[in-house]
PADO-341610 format. One record per residue (C-alpha): residue number from 1; x, y, z; residue in one letter. Coordinates in steps of 0.2 Angstrom, whole numbers, padded with zeros to 4 digits. Example, Ala and Ser with C-alpha at 12.3 -4.5 7.8 and 13.67 -1.06 7.14 Angstrom:
> 1:0062:-0022:0039:A
> 2:0068:-0005:0036:S
***
This chain:
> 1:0000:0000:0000:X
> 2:0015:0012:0005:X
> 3:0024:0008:-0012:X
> 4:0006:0012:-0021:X
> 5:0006:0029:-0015:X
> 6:0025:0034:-0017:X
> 7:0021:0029:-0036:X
> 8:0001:0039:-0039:X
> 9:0011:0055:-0028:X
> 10:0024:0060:-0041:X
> 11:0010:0058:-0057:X
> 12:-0003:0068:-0046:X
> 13:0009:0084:-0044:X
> 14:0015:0083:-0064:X
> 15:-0003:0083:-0067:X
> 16:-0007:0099:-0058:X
> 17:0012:0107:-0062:X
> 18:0004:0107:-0081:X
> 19:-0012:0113:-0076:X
> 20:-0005:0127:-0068:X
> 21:0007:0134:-0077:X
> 22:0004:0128:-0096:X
> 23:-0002:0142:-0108:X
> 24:-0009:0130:-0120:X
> 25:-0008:0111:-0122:X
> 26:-0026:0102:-0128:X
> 27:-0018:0089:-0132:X
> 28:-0026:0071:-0126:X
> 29:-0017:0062:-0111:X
> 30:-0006:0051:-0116:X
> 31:-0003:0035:-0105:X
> 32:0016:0028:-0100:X
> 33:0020:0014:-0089:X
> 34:0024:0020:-0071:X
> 35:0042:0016:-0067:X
> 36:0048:0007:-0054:X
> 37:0057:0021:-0047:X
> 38:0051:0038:-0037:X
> 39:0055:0053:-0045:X
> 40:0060:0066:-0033:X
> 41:0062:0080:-0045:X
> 42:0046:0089:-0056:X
> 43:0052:0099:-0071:X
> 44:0037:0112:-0074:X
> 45:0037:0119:-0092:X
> 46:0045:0137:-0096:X
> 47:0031:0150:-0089:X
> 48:0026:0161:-0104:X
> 49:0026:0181:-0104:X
> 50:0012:0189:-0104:X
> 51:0021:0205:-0111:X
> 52:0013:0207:-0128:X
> 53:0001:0199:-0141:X
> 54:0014:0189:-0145:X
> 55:0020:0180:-0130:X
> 56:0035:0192:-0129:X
> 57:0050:0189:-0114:X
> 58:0051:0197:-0098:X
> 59:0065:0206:-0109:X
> 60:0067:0209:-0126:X
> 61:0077:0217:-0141:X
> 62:0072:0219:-0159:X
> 63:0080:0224:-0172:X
> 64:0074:0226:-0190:X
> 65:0078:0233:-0206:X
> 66:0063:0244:-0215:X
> 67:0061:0248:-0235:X
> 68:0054:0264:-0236:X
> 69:0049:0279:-0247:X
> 70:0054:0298:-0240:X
> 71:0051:0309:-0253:X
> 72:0048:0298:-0269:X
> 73:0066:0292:-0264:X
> 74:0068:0275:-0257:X
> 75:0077:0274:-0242:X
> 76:0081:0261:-0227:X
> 77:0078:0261:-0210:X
> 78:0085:0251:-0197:X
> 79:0076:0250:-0180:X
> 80:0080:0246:-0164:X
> 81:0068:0241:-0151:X
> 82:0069:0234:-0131:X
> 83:0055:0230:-0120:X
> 84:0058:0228:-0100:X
> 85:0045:0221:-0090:X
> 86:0049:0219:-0072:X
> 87:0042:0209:-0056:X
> 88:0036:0226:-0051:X
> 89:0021:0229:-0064:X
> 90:0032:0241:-0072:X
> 91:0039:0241:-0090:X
> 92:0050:0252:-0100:X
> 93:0051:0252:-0118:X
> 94:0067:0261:-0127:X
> 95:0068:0264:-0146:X
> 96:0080:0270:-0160:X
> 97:0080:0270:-0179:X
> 98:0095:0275:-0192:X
> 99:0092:0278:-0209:X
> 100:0102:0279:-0225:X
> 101:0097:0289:-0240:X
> 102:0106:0294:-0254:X
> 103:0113:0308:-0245:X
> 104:0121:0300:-0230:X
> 105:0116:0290:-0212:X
> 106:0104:0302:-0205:X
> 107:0100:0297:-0188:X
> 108:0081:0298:-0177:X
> 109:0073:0301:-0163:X
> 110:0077:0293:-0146:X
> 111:0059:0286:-0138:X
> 112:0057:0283:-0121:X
> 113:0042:0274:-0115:X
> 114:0037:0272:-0095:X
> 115:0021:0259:-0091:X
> 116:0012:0253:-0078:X
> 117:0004:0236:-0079:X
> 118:-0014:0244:-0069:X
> 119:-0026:0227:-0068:X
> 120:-0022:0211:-0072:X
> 121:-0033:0197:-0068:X
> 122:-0036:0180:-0074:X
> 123:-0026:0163:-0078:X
> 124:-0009:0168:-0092:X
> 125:-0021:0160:-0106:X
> 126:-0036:0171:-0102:X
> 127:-0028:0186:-0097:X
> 128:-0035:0205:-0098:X
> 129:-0025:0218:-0093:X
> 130:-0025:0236:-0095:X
> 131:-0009:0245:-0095:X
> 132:-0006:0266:-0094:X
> 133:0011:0272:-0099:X
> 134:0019:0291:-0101:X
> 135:0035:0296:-0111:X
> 136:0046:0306:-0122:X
> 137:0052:0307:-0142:X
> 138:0066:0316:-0141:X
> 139:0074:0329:-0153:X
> 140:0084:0324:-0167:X
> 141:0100:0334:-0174:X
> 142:0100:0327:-0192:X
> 143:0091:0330:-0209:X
> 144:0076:0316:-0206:X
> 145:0073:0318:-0188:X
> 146:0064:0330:-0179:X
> 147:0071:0345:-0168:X
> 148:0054:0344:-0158:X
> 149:0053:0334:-0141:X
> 150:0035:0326:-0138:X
> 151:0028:0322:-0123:X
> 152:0018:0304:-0126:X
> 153:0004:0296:-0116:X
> 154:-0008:0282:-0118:X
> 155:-0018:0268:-0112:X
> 156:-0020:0249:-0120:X
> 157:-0030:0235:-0115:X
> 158:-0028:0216:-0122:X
> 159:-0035:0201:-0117:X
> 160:-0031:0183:-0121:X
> 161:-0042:0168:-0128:X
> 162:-0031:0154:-0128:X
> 163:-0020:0155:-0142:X
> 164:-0027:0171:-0149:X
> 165:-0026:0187:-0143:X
> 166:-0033:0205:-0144:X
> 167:-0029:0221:-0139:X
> 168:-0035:0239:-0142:X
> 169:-0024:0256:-0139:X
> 170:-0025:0274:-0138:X
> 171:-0011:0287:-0137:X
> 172:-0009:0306:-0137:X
> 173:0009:0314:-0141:X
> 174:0009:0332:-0137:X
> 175:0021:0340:-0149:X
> 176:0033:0351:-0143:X
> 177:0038:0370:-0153:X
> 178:0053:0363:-0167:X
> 179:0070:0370:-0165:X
> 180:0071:0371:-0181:X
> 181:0064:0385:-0191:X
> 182:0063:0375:-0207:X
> 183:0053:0359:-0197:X
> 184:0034:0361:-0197:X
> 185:0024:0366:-0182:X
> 186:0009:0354:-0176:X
> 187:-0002:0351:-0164:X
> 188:-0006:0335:-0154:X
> 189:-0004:0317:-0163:X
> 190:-0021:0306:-0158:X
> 191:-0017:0286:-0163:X
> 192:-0027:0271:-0159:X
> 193:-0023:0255:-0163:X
> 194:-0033:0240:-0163:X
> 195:-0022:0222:-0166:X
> 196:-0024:0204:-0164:X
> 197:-0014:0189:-0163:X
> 198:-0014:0171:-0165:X
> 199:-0001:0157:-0157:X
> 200:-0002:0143:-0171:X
> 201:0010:0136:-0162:X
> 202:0027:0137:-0152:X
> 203:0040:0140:-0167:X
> 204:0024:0152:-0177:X
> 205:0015:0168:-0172:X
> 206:0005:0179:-0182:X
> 207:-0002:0196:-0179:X
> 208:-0012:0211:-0187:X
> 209:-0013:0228:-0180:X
> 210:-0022:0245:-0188:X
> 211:-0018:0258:-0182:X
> 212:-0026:0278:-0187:X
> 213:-0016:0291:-0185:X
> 214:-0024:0309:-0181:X
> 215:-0013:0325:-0184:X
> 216:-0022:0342:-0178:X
> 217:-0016:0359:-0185:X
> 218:-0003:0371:-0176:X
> 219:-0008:0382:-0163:X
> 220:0006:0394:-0162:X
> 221:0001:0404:-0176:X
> 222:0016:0414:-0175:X
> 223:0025:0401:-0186:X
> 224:0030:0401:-0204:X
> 225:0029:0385:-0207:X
> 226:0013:0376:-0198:X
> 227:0000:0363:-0200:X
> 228:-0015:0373:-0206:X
> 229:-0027:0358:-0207:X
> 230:-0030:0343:-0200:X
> 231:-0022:0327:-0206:X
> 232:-0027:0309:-0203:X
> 233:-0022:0293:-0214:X
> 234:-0022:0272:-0208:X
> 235:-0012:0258:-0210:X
> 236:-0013:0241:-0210:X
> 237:0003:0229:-0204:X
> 238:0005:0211:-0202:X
> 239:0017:0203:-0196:X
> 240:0025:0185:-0195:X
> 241:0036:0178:-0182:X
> 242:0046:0160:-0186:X
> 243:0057:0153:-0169:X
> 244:0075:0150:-0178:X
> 245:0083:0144:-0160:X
> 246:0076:0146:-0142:X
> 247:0073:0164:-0134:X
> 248:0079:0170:-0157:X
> 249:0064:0173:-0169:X
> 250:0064:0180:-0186:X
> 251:0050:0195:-0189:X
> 252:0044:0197:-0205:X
> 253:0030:0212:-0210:X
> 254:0022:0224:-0220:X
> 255:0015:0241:-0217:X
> 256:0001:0247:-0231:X
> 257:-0007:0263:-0229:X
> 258:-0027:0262:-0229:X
> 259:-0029:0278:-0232:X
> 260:-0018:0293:-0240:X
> 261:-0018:0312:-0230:X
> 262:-0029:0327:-0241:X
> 263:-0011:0336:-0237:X
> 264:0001:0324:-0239:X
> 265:0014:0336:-0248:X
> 266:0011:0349:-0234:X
> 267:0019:0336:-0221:X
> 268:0034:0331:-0227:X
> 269:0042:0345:-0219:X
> 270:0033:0337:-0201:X
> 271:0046:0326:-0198:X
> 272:0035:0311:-0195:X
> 273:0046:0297:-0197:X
> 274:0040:0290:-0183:X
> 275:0023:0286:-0185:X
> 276:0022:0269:-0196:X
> 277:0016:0272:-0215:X
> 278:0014:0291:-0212:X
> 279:0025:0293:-0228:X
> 280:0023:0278:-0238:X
> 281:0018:0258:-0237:X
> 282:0036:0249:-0232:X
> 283:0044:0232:-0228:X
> 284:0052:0225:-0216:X
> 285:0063:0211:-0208:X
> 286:0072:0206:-0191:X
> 287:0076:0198:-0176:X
> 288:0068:0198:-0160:X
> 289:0080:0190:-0144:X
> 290:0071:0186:-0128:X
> 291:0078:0180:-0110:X
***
């Protein structure tokens, strides 16, 4: 009776390891001859992030390179991108990009993102959460970037069904006066963004975002160079993400634009190479590392 219950022990406590930690696994039960001897260790599987739609680390970096259009001349992009979530329910999110046109490297505008992970409730593969977060863009020096520094700040929501995901965003960038007199004066920057995502499986993950981007006119009237009118256009990205070795995947995507701006000649002097498709549609390819 004693050596009955040493053996049922360990397979109860695998049991409820996978039930408690697995994000997805339907698969049927498979039966295996008990072995003769006690297991004294249980391996539970790797616990997934809950960082993004697309089952992100704790800790991230992506890097990809962009094909582009800036001023009917074709130009590429390469971003850089890091997400830190901490134990805390904070998270920081850094970005970069460097482009090369025909008239030299030109480099961006340094983002800094600050988020708080507000409500979170439910098991990792129902999840909903709603997260706030504040930041900066800061100025630029070179021909492409901008000598503004915006203040950003947003909400987003997503919630998980399984393998599937969805998520819905809403962000305001309050644009600060350009140091440049030749760069284009606006006011505030509405986006919202609405994205889903799907795990087929552990090594493939899809998702889709739209996103609409609002641009209102300048206020500072006082400026030569302003946004008279309001500008809005949409775009439309998927994106595909292939594991190549553990904690490496490969991104690839696409950005289309929806819609065109009325203005569209007016703002290439906004220096808005920041906000996806605001110029033309582009594609893209990288690496994302995880811990």
């Amino acid at each position: 009776m004693k050596k009955s219950f040493q053996k049922i022990v360990p397979s109860v406590l695998f049991l409820f390891s996978l039930n408690a930690h697995a994000l997805v696994d339907y698969s049927e039960p498979v039966s295996e001859p008990q072995s003769n001897k006690v297991s004294t260790k249980v391996q539970s599987p790797r616990q997934e992030s809950k960082s993004s739609l697309i089952w992100k680390s704790d800790f991230s970096l992506t890097t990809n390179y962009e094909a582009i259009e800036i001023n009917n001349q074709k130009a590429g992009v390469l971003n850089f991108n890091t997400h830190v979530q901490t134990p805390f329910n904070v998270y920081f999110d850094l970005s970069y990009w460097q482009a090369q046109t025909k008239i030299g490297s030109q480099s961006g505008n340094p983002k800094f993102i600050l988020g708080f992970n507000w409500l979170r409730f439910g098991s990792p593969s129902e999840e909903a959460r709603l997260d706030i977060y504040g930041g900066a863009r800061m100025k630029g020096s070179s021909e492409l970037a901008s000598s503004r520094t915006d203040k950003i700040f947003g909400a987003e929501t997503t919630k998980r069904f399984g393998t599937f995901g969805l998520g819905l965003g809403y962000d305001i960038t309050m644009t600060g006066a350009p140091q440049k007199a030749t760069d284009m004066s606006l006011g505030n920057i509405h986006r919202i963004a609405v994205s889903g995502g799907w795990m087929v499986s552990n090594d493939i993950q899809f998702e889709v975002e739209l996103e609409n981007f609002k641009i209102n006119p300048a206020s500072d009237q006082s400026r030569p160079v302003r946004l008279t009118e309001a500008a809005s256009f949409s775009t439309l990205s998927p994106k595909l993400n292939l594991t190549i070795v553990p904690a490496v995947n490969l991104e690839l995507g696409a950005r289309f634009r929806t819609n065109k701006p009325k203005n569209e000649g007016q703002l290439s002097q906004a220096k808005l190479f920041d906000l996806h498709g605001a110029y033309s549609n582009s594609l893209f390819a990288g690496l994302n590392f995880n811990i």
